[in-house]
N, C-alpha and C positions, 0 to 999 in steps of 0.2 A: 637635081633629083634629091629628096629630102632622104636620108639615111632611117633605115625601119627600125621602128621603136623594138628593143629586145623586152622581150616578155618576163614578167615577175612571178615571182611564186614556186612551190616547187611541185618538181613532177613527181611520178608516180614511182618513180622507180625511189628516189631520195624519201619520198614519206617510207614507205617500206622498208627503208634503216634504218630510218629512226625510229619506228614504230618496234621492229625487231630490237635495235640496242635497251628501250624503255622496258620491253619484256622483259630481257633477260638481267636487266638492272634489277626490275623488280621481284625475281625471284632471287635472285641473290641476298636482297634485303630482308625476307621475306620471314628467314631464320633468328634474327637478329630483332628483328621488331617482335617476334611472337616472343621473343626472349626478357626482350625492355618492357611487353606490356605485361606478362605474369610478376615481374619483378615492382612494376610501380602498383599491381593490385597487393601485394606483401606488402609494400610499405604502403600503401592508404589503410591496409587495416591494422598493421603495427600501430600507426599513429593516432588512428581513432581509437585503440584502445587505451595508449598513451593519454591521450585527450581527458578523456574518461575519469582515469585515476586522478590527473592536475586536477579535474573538476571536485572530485568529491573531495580530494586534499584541501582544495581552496572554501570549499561548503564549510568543513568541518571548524575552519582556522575563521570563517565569517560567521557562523551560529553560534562560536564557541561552545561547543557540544558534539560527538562522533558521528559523524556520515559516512556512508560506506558503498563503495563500486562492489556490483555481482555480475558475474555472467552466468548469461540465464541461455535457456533454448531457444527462445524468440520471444516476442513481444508481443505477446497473447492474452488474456485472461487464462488460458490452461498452462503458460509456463513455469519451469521447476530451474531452478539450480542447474550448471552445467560447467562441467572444467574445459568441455570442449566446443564450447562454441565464445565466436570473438561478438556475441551480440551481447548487450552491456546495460544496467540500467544504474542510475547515484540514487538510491533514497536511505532514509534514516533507517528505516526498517525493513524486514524481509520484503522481499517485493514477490516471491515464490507464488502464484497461481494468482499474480495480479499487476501482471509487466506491464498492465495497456490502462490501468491506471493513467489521469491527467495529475500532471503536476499541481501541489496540493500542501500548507504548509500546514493542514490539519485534519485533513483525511491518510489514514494508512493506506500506503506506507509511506506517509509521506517524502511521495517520488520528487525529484529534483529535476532529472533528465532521464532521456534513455537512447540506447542510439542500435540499430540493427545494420549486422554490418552486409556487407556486401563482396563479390567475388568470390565465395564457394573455397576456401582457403582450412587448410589444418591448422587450428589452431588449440593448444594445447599447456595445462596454466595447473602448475604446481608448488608448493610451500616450499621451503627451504631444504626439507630432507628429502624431494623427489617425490610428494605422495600427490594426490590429484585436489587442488582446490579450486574453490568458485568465489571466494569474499576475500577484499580488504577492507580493511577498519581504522578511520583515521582520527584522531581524540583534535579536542581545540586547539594542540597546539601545531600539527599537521603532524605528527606522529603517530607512528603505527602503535593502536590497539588492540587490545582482546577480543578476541571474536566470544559474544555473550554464550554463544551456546556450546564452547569449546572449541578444539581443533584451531589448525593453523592457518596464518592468513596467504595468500597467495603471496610469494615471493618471487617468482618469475613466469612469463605470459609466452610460450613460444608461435612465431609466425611461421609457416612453410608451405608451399604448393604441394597439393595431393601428390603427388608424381614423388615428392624427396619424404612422404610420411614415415617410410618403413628404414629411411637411412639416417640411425642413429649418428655415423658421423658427419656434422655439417661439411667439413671439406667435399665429402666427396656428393654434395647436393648441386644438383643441375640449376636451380636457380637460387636468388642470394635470400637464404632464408633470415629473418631479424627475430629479435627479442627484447620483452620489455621487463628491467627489474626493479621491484621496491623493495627497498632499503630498510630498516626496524628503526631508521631517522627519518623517514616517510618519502625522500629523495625517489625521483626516479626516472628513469634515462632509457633511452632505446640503444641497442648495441648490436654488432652484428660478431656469432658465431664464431664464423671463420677467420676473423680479426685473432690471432693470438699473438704479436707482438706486444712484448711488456713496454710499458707506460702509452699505448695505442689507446688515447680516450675514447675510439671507437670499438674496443674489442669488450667481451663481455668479462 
């Protein structure tokens, strides 16, 4: 008499473990990924702002002549000037109520690039003494210039998630807030806040 084949598979009761352990796995997890994804939309727009600036540093040091990063409102035909948004345009010229402008090495403002950022992010871009700017300016040799129409040029870009706006101390920010600074030698680096260890090439 041939021995009965044992059956494969699993039953009903074993899928309902496992199906309950993957729940509660993935509520566990749940906290932590909402946590890695606000933190990688800070740094995609840390970096695109980053970007930005290499760009029109690099324009300025290939035209040999000054091009200049603005952050603007959006990229509209009605955009103005804005310290607080991380949406970005490179042209020679004001780009002010003409962001959607095509690239152009002879129409004003003679735009280079422009980039609208994404993720709904605080971001917040001020001179050297703390006051609120929108321009850098960078002459032929990628060095920071004078802004033609006065005032100072942006010397730090800060990134934060709505949620940490109102907390001036980074330490105590729920998520890793970064910042981007240009140098008056036109240098410039992404750095994060709550880094304050001395000689930390990561700290600001």
């Amino acid at each position: 008499m041939g021995q009965r084949r044992r059956a494969h598979g699993f039953s009903l009761l074993e899928l309902m473990v496992v199906l309950t352990l993957v729940a509660i796995l993935a509520l566990l997890a749940t906290p932590s990924m909402a946590e890695w994804m606000k933190n990688q939309r800070i740094r995609g727009t840390a970096e695109a702002l980053l970007s930005g600036l290499q760009t029109a540093r690099d324009e300025a040091i290939r035209r040999n002549r000054p091009a200049s990063f603005w952050l603007v409102s959006d990229l509209t035909g009605g955009c103005a000037l804005s310290s607080t948004s991380g949406t970005w345009v490179v042209s020679l010229n004001s780009p002010a109520g003409a962001c959607d402008a095509a690239p152009s090495a002879t129409a004003d403002p003679l735009l280079v690039t422009s980039h609208a950022v994404q993720g709904g992010m605080d971001v917040r871009a001020a001179d050297a003494g703390g006051s609120a700017a929108s321009q850098v300016r960078f002459d032929g040799y990628g060095r920071l210039a004078s802004l033609p129409g006065g005032g100072s040029p942006v010397a730090r870009i800060d990134v934060r998630d709505p949620a940490d706006a109102s907390k001036a101390d980074p330490a105590t920010h729920t998520y890793r807030s970064l910042s981007v600074l240009v140098h008056g030698t036109g240098a410039i680096r992404l750095c994060d806040p709550r880094i304050t260890t001395a000689g930390d090439t990561r700290a600001c």
